[in-house]
Residue, then its C-alpha position, 0 to 999 in steps of 0.5 A: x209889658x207885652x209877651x214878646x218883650x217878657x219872652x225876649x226878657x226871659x231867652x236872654x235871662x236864660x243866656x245869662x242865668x245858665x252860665x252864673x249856675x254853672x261858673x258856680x256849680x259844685x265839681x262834685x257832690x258837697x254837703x258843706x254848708x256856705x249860707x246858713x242851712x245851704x251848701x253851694x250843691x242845693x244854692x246853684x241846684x234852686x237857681x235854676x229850678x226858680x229860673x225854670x218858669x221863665x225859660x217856658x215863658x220864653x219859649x211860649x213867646x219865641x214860638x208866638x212870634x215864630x207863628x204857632x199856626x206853623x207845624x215846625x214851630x209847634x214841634x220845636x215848642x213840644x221839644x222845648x217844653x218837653x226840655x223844660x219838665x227834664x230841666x225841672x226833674x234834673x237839678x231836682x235829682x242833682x240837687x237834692x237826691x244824690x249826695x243822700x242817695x250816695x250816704x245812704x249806699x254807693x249803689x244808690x248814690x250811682x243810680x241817682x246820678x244814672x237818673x240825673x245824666x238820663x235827664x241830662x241827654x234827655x233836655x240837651x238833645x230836646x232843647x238842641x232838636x227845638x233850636x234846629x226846627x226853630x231855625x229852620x222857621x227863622x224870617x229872612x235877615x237871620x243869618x247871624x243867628x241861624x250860623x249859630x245854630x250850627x254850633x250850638x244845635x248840631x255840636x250837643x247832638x254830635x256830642x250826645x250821639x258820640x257815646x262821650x257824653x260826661x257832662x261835668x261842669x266846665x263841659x256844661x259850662x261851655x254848653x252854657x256859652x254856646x247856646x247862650x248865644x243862641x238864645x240872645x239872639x232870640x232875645x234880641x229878635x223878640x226885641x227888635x219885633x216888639x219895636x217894629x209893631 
C-alpha cells in the first residue's frame, strides 16, 4: 500500500471514526463501568487517542500530494500537526483526569476541565486554519471540496472568535459531520490521484 492511498485511508477513517466517538461520548463526566474495568467516559476517550496516529499519517499524505516543496501547504502541515499533539493532550485530560480531578475537589475538578476546553479551541482552530490553507492550495476541478471549506473551516473559527465557544457533545457532534466531510473528500482526492499514477 502506497502513502497516498493509506493517507486517503486514514482522512476518511477520520470522517468516520470522529462521528462514532462523539455519537457515543458521555454528556457529562461518568465513572460507571460498562466493560469490565471501563466506563463509556475512558472507552470513547482511547478511541480517539488510538486513532491519533493515523490522522497525521493522513495529513503527512494530504500535504505530500499537495506538494511539501509548497510554503502554504507546510504552514497547513505545521497547523495540522500542531492539532495532532492538542487531539492527543485533549481526551488525555477528558479522559482520564477530570472526573479524579472533580473527586479530589470541585476547584480542580474545573481547572481540569479549563485545561480541556483550552486544548479544545487550541486543535479546532489549528485543524480549521489547516483546511483554509489546504484549500487554497487544492489543483483545479475541486470546487465540491473547496465550497465545503467554507463551512467546515470559517464556521468553527466564527465559532471560536464568537466568545460562545461550549463545546458539548452534540455541538462537537455536529463539528464531526461537518468536517468530516471535509476530510472524505480529501480522502477521495487522494484516492482518485493514486489511480491516475
Amino acid at each position: 500500500m502506497t502513502n497516498r492511498r493509506a493517507g486517503a485511508y486514514a482522512l476518511i477513517g477520520i470522517a468516520l471514526a470522529t462521528v462514532v466517538i462523539f455519537m457515543i461520548h458521555p454528556t457529562r463526566v461518568d465513572r460507571e463501568l460498562v466493560l469490565g474495568l471501563w466506563g463509556l467516559n475512558s472507552i470513547t476517550h482511547t478511541l480517539a487517542l488510538a486513532y491519533v496516529p493515523a490522522i497525521a499519517l493522513g495529513f503527512v499524505a494530504l500535504a505530500e500530494w499537495l506538494g511539501l516543496d509548497r510554503p502554504l501547504v507546510r504552514l497547513a502541515l505545521a497547523f495540522n500537526l500542531l492539532a495532532v499533539v492538542l487531539m492527543t493532550l485533549a481526551p488525555l485530560v477528558s479522559g482520564f483526569i477530570v472526573a479524579d480531578a472533580f473527586a479530589a475537589s470541585e476547584g480542580a475538578g474545573r481547572l481540569a476541565v479549563a485545561f480541556n476546553r483550552a486544548f479544545d479551541r487550541g486543535y479546532i482552530g489549528f485543524i480549521a486554519a489547516a483546511m483554509l490553507l489546504n484549500a487554497l492550495a487544492l489543483p483545479s476541478g475541486h470546487r465540491v471540496w473547496k465550497w465545503l471549506t467554507i463551512p467546515a473551516a470559517l464556521g468553527p473559527l466564527a465559532w471560536l472568535a464568537s466568545g460562545n465557544f461550549h463545546p458539548d457533545t452534540h455541538a462537537m457532534l455536529l463539528l464531526a459531520v461537518l468536517q468530516g466531510g471535509w476530510f472524505v473528500s480529501a480522502g477521495r482526492a487522494l484516492l482518485a490521484a493514486e489511480r491516475a499514477i
